[in-house]
Kinemage of the C-alpha trace (Angstrom):
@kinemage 1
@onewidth
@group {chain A} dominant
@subgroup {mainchain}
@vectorlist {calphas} color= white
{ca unk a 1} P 139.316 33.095 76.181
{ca unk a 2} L 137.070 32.555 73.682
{ca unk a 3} L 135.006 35.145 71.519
{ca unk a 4} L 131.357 34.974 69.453
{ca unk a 5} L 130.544 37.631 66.855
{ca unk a 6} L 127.271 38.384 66.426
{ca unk a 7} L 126.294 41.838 64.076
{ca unk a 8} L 126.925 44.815 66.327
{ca unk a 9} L 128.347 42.664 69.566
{ca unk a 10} L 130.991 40.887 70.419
{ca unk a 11} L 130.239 38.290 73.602
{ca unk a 12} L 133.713 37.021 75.404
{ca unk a 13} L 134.208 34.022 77.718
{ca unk a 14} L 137.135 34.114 80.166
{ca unk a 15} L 137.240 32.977 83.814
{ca unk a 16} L 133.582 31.188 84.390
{ca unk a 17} L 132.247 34.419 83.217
{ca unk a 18} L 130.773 35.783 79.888
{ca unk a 19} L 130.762 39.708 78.727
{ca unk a 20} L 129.585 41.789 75.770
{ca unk a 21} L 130.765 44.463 74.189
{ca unk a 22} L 128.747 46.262 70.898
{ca unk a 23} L 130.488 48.271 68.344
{ca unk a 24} L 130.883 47.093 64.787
{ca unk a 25} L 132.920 44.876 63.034
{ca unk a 26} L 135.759 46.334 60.917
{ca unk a 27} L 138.188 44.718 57.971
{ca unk a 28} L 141.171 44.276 60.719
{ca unk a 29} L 139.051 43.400 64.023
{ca unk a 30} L 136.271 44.361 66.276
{ca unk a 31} L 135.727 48.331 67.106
{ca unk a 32} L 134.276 48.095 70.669
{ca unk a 33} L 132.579 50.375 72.812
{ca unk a 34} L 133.920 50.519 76.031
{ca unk a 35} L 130.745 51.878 77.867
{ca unk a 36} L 128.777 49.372 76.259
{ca unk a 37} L 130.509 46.489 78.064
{ca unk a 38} L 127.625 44.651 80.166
{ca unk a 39} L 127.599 40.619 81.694
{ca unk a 40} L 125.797 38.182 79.049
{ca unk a 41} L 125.454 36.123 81.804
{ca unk a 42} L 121.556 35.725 82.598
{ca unk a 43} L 122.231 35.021 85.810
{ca unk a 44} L 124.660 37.737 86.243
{ca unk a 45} L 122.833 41.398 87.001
{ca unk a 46} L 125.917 42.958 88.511
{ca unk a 47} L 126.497 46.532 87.723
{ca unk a 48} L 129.675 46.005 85.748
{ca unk a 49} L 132.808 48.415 87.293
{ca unk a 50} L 135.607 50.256 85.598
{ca unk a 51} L 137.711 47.738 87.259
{ca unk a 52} L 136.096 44.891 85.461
{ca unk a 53} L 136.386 46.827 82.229
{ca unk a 54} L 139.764 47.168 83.108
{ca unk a 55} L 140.932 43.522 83.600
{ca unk a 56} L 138.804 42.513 80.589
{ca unk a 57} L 140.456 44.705 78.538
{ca unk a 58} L 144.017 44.048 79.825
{ca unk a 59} L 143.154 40.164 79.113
{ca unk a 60} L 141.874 40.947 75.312
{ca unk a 61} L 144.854 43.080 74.680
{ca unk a 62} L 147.338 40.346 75.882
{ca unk a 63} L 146.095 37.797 74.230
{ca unk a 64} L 146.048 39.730 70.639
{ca unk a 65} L 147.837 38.247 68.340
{ca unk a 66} L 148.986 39.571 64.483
{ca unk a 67} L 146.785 36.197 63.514
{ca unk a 68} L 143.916 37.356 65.108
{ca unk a 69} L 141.271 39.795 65.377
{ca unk a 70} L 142.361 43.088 66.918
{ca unk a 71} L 140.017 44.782 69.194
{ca unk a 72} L 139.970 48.592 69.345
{ca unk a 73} L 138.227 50.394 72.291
{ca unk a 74} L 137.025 53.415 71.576
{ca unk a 75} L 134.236 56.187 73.611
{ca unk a 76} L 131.061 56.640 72.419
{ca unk a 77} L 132.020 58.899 70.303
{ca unk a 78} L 134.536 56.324 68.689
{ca unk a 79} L 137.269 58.517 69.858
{ca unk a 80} L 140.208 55.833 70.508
{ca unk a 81} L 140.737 55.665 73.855
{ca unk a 82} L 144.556 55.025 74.201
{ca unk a 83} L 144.398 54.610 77.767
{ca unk a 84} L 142.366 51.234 76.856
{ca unk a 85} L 144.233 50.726 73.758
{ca unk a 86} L 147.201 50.091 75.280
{ca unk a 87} L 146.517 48.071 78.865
């Protein structure tokens, strides 16, 4: 899994397949919006599904570590959304 910050997005590679998420970048990680998520793929114009939002997520949150950056998903409201928060 690797990750590129740019201002305002976040693009991760994992399985073949790249994704982006925009939020903003905070002192102790990434603040993501979980709506936001779409394929940076140009070949890839799937619709993306909660399901693929889901195992994303999952794989971000497992591979956390205190050494890296932490990634908080929040609504777009930037409620935290512990149902994300915690896959």
């Amino acid at each position: 899994m690797r990750f590129s910050y740019r201002k305002g997005n976040v693009t991760i590679e994992y399985n073949g397949k790249k994704a982006r998420f925009h939020g903003d970048i905070c002192p102790h990680g990434f603040i993501a919006l979980v709506s936001s998520m779409e394929w940076a793929d140009p070949d890839n114009n799937a619709p993306v599904t909660e399901e693929d939002r889901r195992e994303l997520i999952r794989l971000i949150n497992r591979n956390a570590t205190p050494t890296n950056n932490k990634f908080y998903f929040v609504d777009d409201d930037y409620y935290a959304l512990d149902y994300y928060n915690n896959l």
